[in-house]
Structures are given as C-alpha cells and as structure tokens.
GUDREN-422890 format. One line per field, with one value per residue: residue number from 1; y, z, x of N, C-alpha, C, O in turn. Coordinates in steps of 0.001 Angstrom, whole numbers, plus 500000, padded with zeros to 6 digits. Example, Ala and Ser with C-alpha at 12.3 -4.5 7.8 and 13.67 -1.06 7.14 Angstrom:
2
i = (1, 2);
nv = (494310, 497750);
nw = (507800, 507080);
nu = (513190, 512850);
cav = (495500, 498940);
caw = (507800, 507140);
cau = (512300, 513670);
cv = (496700, 500030);
cw = (507800, 507870);
cu = (513200, 512900);
ov = (496681, 501138);
ow = (508465, 508039);
ou = (514236, 513409);
//
This chain:
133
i = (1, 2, 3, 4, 5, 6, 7, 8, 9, 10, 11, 12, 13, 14, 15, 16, 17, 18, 19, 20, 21, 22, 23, 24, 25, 26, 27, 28, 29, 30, 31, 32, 33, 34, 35, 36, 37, 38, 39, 40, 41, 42, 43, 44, 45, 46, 47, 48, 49, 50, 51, 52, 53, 54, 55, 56, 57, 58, 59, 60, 61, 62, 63, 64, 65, 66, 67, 68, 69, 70, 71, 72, 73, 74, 75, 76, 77, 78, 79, 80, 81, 82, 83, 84, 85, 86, 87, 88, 89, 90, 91, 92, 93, 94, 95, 96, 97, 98, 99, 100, 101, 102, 103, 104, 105, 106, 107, 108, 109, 110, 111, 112, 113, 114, 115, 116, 117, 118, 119, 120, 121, 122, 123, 124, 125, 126, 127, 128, 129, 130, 131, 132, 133);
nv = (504363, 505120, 504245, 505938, 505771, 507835, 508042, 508247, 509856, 507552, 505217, 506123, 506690, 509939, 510230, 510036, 509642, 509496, 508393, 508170, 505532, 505387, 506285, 504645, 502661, 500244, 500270, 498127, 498316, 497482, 497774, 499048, 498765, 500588, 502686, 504011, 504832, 506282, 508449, 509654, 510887, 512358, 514548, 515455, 515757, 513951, 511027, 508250, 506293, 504315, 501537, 500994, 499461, 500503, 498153, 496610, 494841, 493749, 491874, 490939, 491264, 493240, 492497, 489937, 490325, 490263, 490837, 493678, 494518, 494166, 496094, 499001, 501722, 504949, 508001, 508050, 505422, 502727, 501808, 498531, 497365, 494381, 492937, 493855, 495293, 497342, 498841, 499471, 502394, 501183, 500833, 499733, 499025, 496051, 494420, 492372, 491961, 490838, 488620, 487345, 489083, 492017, 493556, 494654, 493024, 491984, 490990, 489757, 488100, 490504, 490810, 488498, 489664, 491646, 494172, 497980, 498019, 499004, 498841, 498757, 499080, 499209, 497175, 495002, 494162, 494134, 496801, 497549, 500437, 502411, 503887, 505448, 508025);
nw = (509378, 505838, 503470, 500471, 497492, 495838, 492284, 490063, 486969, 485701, 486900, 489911, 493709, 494376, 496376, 499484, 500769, 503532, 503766, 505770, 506577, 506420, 503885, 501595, 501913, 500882, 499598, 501399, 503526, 503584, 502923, 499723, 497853, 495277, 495569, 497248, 495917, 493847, 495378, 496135, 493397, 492616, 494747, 494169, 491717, 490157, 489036, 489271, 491724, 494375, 496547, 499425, 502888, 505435, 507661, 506320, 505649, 503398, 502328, 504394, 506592, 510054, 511691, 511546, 509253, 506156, 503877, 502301, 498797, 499056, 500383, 502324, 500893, 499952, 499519, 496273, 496036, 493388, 491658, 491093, 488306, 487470, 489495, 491420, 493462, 495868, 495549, 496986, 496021, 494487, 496182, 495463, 493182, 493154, 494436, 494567, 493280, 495537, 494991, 496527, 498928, 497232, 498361, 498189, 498294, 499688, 498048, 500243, 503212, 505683, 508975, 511539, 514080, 516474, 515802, 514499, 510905, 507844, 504151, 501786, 498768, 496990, 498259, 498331, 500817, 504214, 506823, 510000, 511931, 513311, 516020, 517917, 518534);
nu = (485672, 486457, 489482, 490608, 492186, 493725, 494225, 496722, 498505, 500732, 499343, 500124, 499819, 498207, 497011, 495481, 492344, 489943, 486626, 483273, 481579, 478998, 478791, 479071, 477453, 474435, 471281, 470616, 471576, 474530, 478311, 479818, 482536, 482057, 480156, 481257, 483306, 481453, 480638, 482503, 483469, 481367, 482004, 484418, 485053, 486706, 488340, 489168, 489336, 490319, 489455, 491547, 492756, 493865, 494584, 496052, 498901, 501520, 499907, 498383, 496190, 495870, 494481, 492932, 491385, 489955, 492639, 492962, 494025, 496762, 498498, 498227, 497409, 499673, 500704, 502759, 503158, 502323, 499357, 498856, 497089, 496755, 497476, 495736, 496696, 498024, 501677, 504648, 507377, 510418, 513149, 515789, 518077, 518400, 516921, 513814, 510448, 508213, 505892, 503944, 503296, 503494, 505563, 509133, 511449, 515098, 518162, 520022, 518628, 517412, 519096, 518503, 519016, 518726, 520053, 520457, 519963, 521120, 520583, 523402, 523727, 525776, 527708, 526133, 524671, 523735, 524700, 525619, 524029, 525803, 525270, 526301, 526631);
cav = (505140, 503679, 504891, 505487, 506122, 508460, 507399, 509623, 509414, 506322, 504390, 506805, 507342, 511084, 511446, 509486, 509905, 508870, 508446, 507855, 504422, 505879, 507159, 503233, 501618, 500379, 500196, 497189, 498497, 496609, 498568, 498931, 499980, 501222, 503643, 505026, 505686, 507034, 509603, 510588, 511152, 513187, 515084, 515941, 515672, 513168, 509532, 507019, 505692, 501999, 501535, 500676, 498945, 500870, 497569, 495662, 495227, 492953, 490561, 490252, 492297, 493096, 492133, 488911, 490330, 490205, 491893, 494060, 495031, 493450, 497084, 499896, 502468, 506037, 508450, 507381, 503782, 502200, 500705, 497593, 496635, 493288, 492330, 494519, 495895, 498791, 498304, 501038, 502659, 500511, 501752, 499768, 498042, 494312, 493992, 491724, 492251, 489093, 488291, 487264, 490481, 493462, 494264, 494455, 491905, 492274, 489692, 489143, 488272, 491303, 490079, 488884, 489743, 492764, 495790, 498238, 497546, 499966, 498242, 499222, 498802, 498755, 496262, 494294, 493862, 494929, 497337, 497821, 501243, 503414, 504530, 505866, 509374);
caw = (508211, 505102, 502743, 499189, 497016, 494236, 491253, 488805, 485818, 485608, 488098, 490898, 493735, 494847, 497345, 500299, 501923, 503861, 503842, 506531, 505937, 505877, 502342, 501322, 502420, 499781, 500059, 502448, 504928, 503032, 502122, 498353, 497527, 494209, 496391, 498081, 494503, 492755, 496243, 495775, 491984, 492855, 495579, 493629, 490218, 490245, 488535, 489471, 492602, 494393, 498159, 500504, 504034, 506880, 508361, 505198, 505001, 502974, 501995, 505204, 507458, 511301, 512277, 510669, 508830, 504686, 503466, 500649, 497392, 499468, 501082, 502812, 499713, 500688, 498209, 495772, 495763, 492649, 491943, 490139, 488075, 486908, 490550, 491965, 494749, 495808, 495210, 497277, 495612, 494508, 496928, 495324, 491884, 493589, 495019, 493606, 493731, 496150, 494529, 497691, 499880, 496826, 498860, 497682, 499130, 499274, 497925, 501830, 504215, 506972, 510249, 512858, 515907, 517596, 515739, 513403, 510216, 506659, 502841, 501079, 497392, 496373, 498680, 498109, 502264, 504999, 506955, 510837, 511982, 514124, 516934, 518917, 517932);
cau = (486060, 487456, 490400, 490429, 493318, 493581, 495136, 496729, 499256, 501470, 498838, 500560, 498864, 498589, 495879, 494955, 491336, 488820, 484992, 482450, 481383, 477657, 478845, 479673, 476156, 474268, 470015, 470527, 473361, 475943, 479256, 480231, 483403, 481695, 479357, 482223, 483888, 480593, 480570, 484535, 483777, 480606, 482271, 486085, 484921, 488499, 487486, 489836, 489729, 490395, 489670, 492447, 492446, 494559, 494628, 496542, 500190, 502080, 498922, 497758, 495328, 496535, 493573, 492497, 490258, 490725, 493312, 492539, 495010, 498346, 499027, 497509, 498226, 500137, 500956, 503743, 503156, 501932, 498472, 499088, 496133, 496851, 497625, 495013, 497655, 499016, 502975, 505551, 508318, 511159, 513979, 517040, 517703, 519003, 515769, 512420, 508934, 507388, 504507, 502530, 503429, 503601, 506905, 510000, 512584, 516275, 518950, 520515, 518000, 517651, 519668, 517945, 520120, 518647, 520864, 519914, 520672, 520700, 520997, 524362, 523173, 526997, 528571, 524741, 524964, 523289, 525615, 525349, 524006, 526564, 524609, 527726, 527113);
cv = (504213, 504737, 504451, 506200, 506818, 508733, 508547, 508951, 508213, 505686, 504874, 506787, 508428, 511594, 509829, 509545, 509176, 509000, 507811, 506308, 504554, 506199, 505805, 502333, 501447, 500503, 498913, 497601, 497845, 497775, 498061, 499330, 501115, 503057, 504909, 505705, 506801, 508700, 510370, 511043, 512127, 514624, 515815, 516271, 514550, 511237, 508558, 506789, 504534, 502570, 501041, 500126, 499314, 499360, 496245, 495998, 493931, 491766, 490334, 491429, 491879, 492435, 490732, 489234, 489765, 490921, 492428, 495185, 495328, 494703, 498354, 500805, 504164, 506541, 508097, 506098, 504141, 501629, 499934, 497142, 495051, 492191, 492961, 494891, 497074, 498009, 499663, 500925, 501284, 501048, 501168, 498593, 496434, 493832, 494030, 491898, 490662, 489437, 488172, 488535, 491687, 493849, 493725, 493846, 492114, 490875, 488873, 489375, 489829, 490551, 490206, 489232, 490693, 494014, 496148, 498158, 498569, 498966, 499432, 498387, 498182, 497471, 495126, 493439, 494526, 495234, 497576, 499469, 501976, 504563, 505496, 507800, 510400);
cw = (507177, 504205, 501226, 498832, 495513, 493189, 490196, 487558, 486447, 486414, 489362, 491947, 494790, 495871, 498380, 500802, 502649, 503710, 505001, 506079, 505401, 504305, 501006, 501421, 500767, 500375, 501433, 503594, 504618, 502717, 500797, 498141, 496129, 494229, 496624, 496653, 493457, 493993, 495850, 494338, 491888, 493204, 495383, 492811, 489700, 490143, 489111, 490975, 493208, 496510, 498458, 501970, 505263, 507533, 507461, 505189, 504473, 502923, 503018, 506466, 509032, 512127, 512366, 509895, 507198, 504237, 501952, 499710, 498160, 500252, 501314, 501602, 500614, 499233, 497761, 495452, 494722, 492746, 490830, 489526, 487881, 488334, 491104, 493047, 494773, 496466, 495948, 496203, 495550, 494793, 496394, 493860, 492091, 493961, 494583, 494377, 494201, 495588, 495736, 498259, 499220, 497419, 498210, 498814, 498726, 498566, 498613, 502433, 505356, 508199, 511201, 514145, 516459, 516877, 514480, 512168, 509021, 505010, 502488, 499577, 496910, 496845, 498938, 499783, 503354, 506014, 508878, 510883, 512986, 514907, 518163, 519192, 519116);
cu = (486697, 488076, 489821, 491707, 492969, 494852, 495438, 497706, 499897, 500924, 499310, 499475, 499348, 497565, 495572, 493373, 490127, 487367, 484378, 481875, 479563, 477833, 478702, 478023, 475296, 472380, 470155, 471615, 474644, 476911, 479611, 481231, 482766, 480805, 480320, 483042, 482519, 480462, 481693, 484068, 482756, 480766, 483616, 485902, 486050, 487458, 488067, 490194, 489969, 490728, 491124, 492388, 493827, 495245, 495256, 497833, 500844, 501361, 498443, 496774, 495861, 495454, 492847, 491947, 490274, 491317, 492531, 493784, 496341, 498527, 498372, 498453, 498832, 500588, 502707, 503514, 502302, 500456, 498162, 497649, 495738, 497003, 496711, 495268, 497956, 501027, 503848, 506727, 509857, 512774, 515792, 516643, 518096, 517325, 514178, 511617, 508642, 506037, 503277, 502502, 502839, 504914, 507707, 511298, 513926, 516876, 519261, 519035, 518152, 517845, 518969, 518381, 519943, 519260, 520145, 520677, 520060, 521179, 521835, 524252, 524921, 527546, 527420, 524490, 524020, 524390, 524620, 524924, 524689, 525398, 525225, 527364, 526417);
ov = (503113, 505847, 503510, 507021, 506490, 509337, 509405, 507759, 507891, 505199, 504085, 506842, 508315, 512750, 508714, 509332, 508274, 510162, 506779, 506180, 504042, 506339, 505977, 501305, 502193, 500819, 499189, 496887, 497740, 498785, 496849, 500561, 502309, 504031, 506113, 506901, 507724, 509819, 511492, 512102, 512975, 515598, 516654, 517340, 514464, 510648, 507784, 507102, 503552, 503263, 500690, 500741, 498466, 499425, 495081, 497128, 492953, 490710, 489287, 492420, 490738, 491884, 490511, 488211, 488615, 491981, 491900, 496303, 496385, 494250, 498836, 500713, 504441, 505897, 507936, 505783, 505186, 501001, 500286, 496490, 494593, 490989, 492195, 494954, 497801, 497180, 500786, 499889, 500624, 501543, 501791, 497845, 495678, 492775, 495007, 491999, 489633, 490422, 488690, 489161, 492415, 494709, 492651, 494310, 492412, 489840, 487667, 490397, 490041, 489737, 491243, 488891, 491017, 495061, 495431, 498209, 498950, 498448, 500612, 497242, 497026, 496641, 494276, 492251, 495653, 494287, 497714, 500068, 502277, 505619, 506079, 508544, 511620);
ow = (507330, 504053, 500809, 499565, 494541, 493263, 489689, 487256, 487606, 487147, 490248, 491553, 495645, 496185, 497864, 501990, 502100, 503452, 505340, 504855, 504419, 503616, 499842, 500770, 499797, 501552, 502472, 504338, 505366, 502245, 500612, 498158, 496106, 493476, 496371, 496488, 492667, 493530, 495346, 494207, 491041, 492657, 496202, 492591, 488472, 490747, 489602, 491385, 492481, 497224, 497488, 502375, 505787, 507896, 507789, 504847, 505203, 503322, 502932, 506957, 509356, 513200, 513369, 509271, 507118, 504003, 501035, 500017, 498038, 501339, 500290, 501391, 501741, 498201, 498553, 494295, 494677, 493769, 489860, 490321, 488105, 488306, 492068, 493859, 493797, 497302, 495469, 495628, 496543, 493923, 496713, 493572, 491120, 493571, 494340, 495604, 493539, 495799, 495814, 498004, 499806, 496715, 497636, 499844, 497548, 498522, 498392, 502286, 505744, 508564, 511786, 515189, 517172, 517435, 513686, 512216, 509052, 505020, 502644, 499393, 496585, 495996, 499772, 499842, 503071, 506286, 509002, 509914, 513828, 514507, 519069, 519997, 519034);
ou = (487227, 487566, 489145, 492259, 492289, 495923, 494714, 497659, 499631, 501785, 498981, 498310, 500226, 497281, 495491, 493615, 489492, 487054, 484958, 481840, 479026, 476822, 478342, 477832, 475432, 472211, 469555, 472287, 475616, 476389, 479726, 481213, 483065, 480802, 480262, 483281, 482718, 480245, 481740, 484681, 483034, 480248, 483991, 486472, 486053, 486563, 487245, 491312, 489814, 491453, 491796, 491401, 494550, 496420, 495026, 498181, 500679, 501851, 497801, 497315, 496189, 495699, 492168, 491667, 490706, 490736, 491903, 494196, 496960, 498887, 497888, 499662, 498422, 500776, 503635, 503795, 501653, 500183, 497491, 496973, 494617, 496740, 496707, 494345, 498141, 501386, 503692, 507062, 510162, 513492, 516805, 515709, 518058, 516829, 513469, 511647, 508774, 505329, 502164, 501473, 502037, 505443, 507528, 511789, 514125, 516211, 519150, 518365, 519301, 516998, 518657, 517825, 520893, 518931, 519537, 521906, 518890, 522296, 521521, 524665, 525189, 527870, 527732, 524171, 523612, 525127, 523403, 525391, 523843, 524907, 524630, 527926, 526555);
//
C-alpha cells in the first residue's frame, strides 16, 4: 500500500490515505507517484496531494530503503515545498528546525540515562518525570 497526504490551506495536511499500489503502476509495472495522485484526484475530486512513506522518519527510511519528503506525514504537520518534506507541528518556541531530519531539535540535548524526561519551555531544561504516583 502506499500513503498519500492531503494538503489543504496553509500547506496543512488534513487527510492521510492509502492506495493499493495497483492504482500507482504505470503501462510498464513501474509505480508513479503522479498515477497515484491523478487516481486520488479522480476518486475525491480533492487536487493536492504528495505521497508519503510509512517507513520515513527524520530523513531516513527504517528500512534502508529511500526515504521520501524527511517524514512519514500525519495530519497537522506541514508540507514544506521548498524542502519537499513533511515538517510536524512546532511544539515549543526555543526549539530549531534541523535541516537534515525536518524535526524540530531542542536547545539541551535529551538525557541519555534511562529516565523519562518532559521539556520545561520556561526553565529551557529537560525536567525528570515523577513516576511515583
């Protein structure tokens, strides 16, 4: 199966779905993403779509395979044209876009030592998580 993402106002995207890869083939058995968008646009009436790869996170595919557009997209995230990525939500204002990944990186490293750990935007820290409870 393969994902497609559907794009709406502000480059948003608001729809997840899949297609049969039969839908994708072109006269030679090759997949197109273009195929798979002229089917979705056939099949919704909805124009703007941009594949996605389940198997893509942060520039790199789990698989080896090639990643495609830095991040498996989900609704909310961004789809950057100029980078040709899908970009998630930007969850705190300290923290930059990595260029290679699409993710957003904090200021402090996240600790490696085994505990869970939550970002405190104010005290710009990562804060143990109180598991006691």
């Amino acid at each position: 199966m393969a994902s497609f993402a559907k794009i709406g106002l502000n480059s948003k995207v608001i729809q997840v779905v899949s297609v049969h890869n039969n839908e994708l083939k072109d006269s030679n058995g090759v997949e197109q993403e273009n195929i798979g968008i002229q089917f979705l646009e056939s099949t919704t009436g909805w124009s703007l779509w941009k594949q996605t790869s389940y198997n893509t996170y942060a520039g790199e595919h789990k698989l080896g395979g090639t990643p495609l557009r830095k991040n498996h997209a989900s609704i909310g995230m961004t789809y950057d044209e100029n980078r040709d990525a899908f970009i998630p939500k930007k969850l705190y204002n300290s923290w930059t876009l990595n260029e290679t990944t699409c993710r957003w990186d904090p200021p402090v490293a996240y600790p490696n030592d085994g505990q869970p750990y939550e970002w405190n935007e104010e005290n710009q820290q990562w804060e143990v998580i109180d598991n006691s409870w």
